[in-house]
C-alpha positions as CSV (number, residue, x, y, z in Angstrom):
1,X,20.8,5.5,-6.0
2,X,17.5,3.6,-7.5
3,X,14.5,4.9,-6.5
4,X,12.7,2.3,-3.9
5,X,9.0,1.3,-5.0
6,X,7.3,2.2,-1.6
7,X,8.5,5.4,0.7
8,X,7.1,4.7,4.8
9,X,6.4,7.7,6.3
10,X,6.9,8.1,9.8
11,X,5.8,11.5,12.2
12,X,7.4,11.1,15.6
13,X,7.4,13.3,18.5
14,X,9.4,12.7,21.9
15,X,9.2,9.1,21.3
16,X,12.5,7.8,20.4
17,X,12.5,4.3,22.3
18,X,8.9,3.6,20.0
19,X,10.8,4.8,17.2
20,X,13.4,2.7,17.4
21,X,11.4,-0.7,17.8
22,X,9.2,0.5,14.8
23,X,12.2,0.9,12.5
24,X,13.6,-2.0,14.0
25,X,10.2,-4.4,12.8
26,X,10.1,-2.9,9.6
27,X,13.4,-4.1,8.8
28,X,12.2,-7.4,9.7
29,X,9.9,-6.8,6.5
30,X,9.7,-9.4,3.4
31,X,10.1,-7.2,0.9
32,X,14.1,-7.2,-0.3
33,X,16.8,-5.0,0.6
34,X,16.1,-1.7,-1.2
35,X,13.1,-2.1,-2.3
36,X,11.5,0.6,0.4
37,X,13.0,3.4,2.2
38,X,12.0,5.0,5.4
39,X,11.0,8.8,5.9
40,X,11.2,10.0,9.9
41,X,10.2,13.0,10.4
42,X,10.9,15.2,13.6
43,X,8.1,17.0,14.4
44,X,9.7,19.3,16.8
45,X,10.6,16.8,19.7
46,X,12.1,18.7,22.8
47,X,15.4,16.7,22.3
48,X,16.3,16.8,18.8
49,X,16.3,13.0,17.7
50,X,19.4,11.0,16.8
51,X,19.6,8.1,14.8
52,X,22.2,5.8,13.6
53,X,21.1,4.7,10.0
54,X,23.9,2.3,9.7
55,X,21.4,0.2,11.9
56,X,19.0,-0.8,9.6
57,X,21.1,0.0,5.9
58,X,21.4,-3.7,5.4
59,X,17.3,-3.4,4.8
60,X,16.6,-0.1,4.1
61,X,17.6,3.6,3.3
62,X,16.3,6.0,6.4
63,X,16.1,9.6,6.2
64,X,15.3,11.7,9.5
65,X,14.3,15.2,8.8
66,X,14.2,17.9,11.7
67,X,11.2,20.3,12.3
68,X,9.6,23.1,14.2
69,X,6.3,21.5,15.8
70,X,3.7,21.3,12.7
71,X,1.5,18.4,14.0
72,X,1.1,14.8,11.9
73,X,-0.7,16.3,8.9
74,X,2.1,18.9,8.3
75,X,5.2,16.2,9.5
76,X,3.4,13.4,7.0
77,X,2.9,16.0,4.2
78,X,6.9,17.2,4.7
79,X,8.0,13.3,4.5
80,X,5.8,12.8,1.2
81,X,7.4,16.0,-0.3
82,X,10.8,13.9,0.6
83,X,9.9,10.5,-1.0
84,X,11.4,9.1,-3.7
85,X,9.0,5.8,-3.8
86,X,5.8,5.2,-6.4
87,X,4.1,4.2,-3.4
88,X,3.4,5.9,-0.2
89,X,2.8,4.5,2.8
90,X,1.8,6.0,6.8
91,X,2.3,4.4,9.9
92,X,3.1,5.8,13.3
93,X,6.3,5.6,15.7
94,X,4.3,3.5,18.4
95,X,3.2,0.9,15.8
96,X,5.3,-2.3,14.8
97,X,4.2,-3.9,11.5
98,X,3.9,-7.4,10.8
99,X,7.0,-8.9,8.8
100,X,4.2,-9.3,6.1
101,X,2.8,-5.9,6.0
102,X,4.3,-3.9,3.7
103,X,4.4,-6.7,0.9
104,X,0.5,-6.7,1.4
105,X,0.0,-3.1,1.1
106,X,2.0,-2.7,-1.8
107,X,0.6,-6.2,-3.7
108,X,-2.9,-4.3,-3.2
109,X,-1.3,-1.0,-4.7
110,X,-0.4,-3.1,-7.7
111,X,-4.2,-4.6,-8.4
112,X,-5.7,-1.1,-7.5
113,X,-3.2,1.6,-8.5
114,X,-5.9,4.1,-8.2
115,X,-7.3,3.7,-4.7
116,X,-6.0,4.2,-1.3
117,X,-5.1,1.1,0.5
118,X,-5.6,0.2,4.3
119,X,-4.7,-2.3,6.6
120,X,-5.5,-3.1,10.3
121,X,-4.5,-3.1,13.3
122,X,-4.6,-4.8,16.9
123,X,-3.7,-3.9,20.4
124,X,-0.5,-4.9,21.7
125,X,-0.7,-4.0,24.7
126,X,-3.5,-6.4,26.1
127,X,-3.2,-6.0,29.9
128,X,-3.8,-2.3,29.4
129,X,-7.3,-1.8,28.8
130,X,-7.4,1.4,27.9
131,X,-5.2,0.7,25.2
132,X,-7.5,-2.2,24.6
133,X,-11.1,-0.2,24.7
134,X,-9.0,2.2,22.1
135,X,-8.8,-0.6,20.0
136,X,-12.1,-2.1,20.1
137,X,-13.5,1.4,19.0
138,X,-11.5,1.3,16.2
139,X,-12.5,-2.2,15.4
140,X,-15.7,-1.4,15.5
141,X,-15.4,2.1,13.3
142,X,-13.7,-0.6,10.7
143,X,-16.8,-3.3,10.6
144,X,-18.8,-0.1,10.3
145,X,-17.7,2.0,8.0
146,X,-15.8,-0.5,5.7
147,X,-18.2,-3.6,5.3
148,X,-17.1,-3.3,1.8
149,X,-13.8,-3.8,1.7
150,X,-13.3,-2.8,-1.7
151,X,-15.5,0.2,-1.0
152,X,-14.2,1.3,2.2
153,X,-14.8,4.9,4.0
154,X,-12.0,5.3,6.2
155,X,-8.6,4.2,7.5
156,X,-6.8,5.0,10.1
157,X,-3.1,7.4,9.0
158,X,-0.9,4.6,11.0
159,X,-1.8,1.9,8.3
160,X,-2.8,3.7,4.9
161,X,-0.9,3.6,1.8
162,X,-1.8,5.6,-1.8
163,X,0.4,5.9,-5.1
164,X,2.6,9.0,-4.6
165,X,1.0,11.1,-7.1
166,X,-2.4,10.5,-6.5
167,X,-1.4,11.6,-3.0
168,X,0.2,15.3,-4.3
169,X,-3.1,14.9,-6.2
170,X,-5.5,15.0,-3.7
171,X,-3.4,17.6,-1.8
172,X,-2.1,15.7,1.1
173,X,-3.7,16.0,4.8
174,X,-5.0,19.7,5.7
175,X,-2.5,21.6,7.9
176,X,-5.8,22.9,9.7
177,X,-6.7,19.7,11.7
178,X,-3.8,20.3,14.1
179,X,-6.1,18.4,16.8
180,X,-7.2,15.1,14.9
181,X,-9.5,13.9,12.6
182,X,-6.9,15.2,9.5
183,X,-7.4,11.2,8.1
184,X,-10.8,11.4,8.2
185,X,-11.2,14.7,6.5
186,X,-8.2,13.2,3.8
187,X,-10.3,10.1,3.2
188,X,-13.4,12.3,2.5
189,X,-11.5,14.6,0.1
190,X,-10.1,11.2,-1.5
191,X,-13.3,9.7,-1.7
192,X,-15.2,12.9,-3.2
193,X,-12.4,12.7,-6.3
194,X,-14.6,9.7,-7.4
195,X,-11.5,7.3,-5.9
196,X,-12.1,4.3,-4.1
197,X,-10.5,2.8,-0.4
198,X,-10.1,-0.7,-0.4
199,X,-9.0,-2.6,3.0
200,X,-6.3,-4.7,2.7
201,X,-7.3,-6.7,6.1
202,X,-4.0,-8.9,6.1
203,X,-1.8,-6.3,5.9
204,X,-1.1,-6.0,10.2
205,X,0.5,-3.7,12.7
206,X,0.8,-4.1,16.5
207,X,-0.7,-0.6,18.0
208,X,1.6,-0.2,21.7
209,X,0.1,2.9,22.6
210,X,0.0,2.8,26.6
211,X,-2.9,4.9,28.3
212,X,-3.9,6.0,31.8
213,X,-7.2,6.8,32.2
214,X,-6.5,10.6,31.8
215,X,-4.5,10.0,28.6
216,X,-7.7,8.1,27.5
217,X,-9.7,10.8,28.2
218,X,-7.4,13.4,26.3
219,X,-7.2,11.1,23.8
220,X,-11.2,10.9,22.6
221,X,-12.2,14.6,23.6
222,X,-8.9,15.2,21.3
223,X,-11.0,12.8,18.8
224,X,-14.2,14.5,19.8
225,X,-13.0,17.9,18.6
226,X,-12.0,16.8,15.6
227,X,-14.8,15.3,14.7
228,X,-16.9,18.7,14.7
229,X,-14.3,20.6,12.4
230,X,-14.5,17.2,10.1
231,X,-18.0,18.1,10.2
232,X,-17.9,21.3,10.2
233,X,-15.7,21.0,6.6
234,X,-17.9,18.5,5.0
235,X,-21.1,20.6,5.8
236,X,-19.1,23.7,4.0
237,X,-18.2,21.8,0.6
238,X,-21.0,19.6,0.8
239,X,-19.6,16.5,0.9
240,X,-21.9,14.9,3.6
241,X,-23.9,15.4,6.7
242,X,-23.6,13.6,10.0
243,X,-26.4,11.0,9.5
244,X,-24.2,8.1,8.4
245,X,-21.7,9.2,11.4
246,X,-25.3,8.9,13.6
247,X,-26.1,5.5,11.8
248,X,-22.8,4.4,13.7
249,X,-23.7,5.1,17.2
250,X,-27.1,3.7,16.6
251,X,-25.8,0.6,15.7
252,X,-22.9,0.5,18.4
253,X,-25.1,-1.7,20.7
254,X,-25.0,-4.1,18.6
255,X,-21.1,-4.4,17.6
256,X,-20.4,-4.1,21.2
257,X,-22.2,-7.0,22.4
258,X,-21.1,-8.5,19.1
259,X,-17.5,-8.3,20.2
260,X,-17.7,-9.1,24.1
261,X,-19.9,-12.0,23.8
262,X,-16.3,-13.7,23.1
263,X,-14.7,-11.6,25.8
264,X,-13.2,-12.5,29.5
265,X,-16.4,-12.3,31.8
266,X,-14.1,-10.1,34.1
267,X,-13.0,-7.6,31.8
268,X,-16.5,-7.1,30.0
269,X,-17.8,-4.7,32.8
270,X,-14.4,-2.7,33.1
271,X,-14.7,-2.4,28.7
272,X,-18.3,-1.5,29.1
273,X,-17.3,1.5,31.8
274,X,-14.6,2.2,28.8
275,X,-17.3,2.6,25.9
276,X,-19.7,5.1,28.1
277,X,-16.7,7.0,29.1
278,X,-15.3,7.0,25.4
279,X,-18.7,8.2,24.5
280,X,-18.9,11.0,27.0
281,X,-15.9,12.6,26.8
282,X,-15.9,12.5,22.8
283,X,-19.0,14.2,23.0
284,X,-17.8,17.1,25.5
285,X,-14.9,17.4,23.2
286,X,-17.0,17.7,20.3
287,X,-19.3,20.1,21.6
288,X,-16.8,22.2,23.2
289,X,-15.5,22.4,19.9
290,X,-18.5,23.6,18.9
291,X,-19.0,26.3,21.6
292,X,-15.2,27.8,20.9
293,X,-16.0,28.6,17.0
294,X,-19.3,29.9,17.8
295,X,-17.7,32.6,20.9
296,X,-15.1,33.3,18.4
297,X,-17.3,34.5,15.9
C-alpha cells in the first residue's frame, strides 16, 4: 500500500453520530483518492465504536484504533505513532471541514515544511449562542495572538497540521494536560525550538459543538485550569510569563466591540452576558487550579 502524503488524526469519545458526519465531509475533500488517510482513535468511549470503512474507501484509507481513556493528548499522540503520511494533520470528531481544507493545509506544508500550520474555524451552530460566544472567544484569541500570520502563537488542536517528524521531534502533546490547554503548551514547546506557526486562514472547518449554559461553564473553568498548569510549565522552563496572556484581556474591550458593532442588536446583550460569564468562570477555574497544587504540596 503507498504511503498517503497527509495522515488526519481524529480523538473521539462517545460521539459516534459527530464522527460519522466528520468522516463523512472529509471524504467530500479535493484532494484525490489516496492521497490521505484517516486515523480515529477511541479514546475509551463507553460503547466501544464501530465503523464500516467500506464507507468512505472510495476516498480514503480509515483506521480506528481502541483505547483505555488517555484524554486527546495521549489519543492524538497514539494516532501519530499510527500514521503512515509525511504530513500530519488534527481535527476533532465534532468538526466538518470545508471540501477545500485539507488541500490548503497541506499546500501551506509544502511552502513552509518546517513550521506548524493552522487554519480557522467558524460556528456552525449559529442559533446556539453558547456555541456562538465559544467561537467569538476564539476569534478573538486568533486576531490576538496571530496578527502575523506567518508568525503566529497559537492554534487551536481541531485545525493544526505539522510534518510528521518534526511532530515526533518536538515530542508530541504532554500526557500531563489531561484537562486542556495540551495545544497551547505544544505550540509553546514548538515555538521555543526556534520553529515558526503560520495561519493558513483559508483552510475552514465548521465547529458543531452544542452547549447549554452548564456545559459552557464546564467548558471555560475546564479552559481556566488549564491555563494555570500552561502557566505554571512555562514559568518552570522559562519560556514566558503571563504578561502577553494579560496584554489579551486588556485589549479584549476593544475586539469585542470590534466584533459586535456588526452583530444583531438583539443578540449583542445576551453575547455580552456570555463574555463576563466566560471571564468569570475561567478565572475560578484558573485559580482553583491554583489552590489544589498549592494544598497538595
Amino acid at each position: 500500500m503507498d504511503s498517503p502524503i497527509a495522515s488526519v488524526v481524529i480523538s473521539t469519545r462517545n460521539r459516534p453520530q459527530a464522527l460519522e458526519h466528520c468522516l463523512d465531509a472529509l471524504a467530500e475533500q479535493t484532494l484525490p483518492p489516496g492521497a490521505f488517510e484517516v486515523i480515529v482513535v477511541d479514546d475509551g468511549s463507553e460503547s466501544a465504536l464501530s465503523l464500516d470503512p467500506a464507507r468512505w474507501t472510495a476516498k480514503f484509507y480509515l483506521k480506528l484504533i481502541r483505547q483505555e481513556n488517555t484524554g486527546p493528548a495521549g489519543a492524538r499522540n497514539r494516532g501519530v505513532g499510527e500514521a503512515r503520511g509525511e504530513f500530519i494533520v488534527f481535527t476533532d470528531d465534532d468538526c466538518l471541514p470545508t471540501p477545500t481544507w485539507l488541500e490548503k493545509l497541506v499546500a501551506a506544508l509544502k511552502v513552509n515544511p518546517d513550521a506548524m500550520v493552522g487554519g480557522s474555524t467558524f460556528n456552525g451552530l449559529k442559533s446556539d449562542l453558547y456555541a456562538e460566544t465559544s467561537q467569538l472567544i476564539v476569534k478573538l484569541v486568533y486576531e490576538h495572538f496571530n496578527r502575523d500570520p506567518s508568525n503566529a502563537y497559537f492554534f487551536a488542536s481541531n485545525n493544526m497540521a505539522m510534518r510528521r517528524d518534526s511532530f515526533i521531534e518536538v515530542g508530541g502533546f504532554d500526557l500531563s494536560f489531561s484537562v486542556a490547554s495540551e495545544d497551547r503548551e505544544f505550540c509553546d514547546r514548538w515555538r521555543m525550538r526556534g520553529r515558526s506557526l503560520v495561519w493558513e486562514r483559508d483552510a475552514l472547518i465548521e465547529h458543531r459543538h452544542a452547549q447549554t449554559l452548564a456545559d459552557f461553564c464546564r467548558l471555560h473553568f475546564r479552559y481556566g485550569r488549564g491555563a494555570f498548569y500552561y502557566q505554571a510549565e512555562r514559568k518552570a522552563r522559562k519560556s514566558g510569563g503571563m504578561t502577553h496572556d494579560l496584554g489579551f484581556h486588556r485589549e479584549l474591550p476593544r475586539l469585542v466591540r470590534s466584533h459586535l458593532s456588526s452583530s444583531a442588536s438583539g443578540s449583542v446583550p445576551r453575547v455580552l452576558a456570555n463574555l463576563f460569564l466566560w471571564q468569570c468562570v475561567n478565572a475560578a477555574g484558573f485559580f482553583w487550579a491554583g489552590g489544589c497544587r498549592l494544598f497538595s504540596r
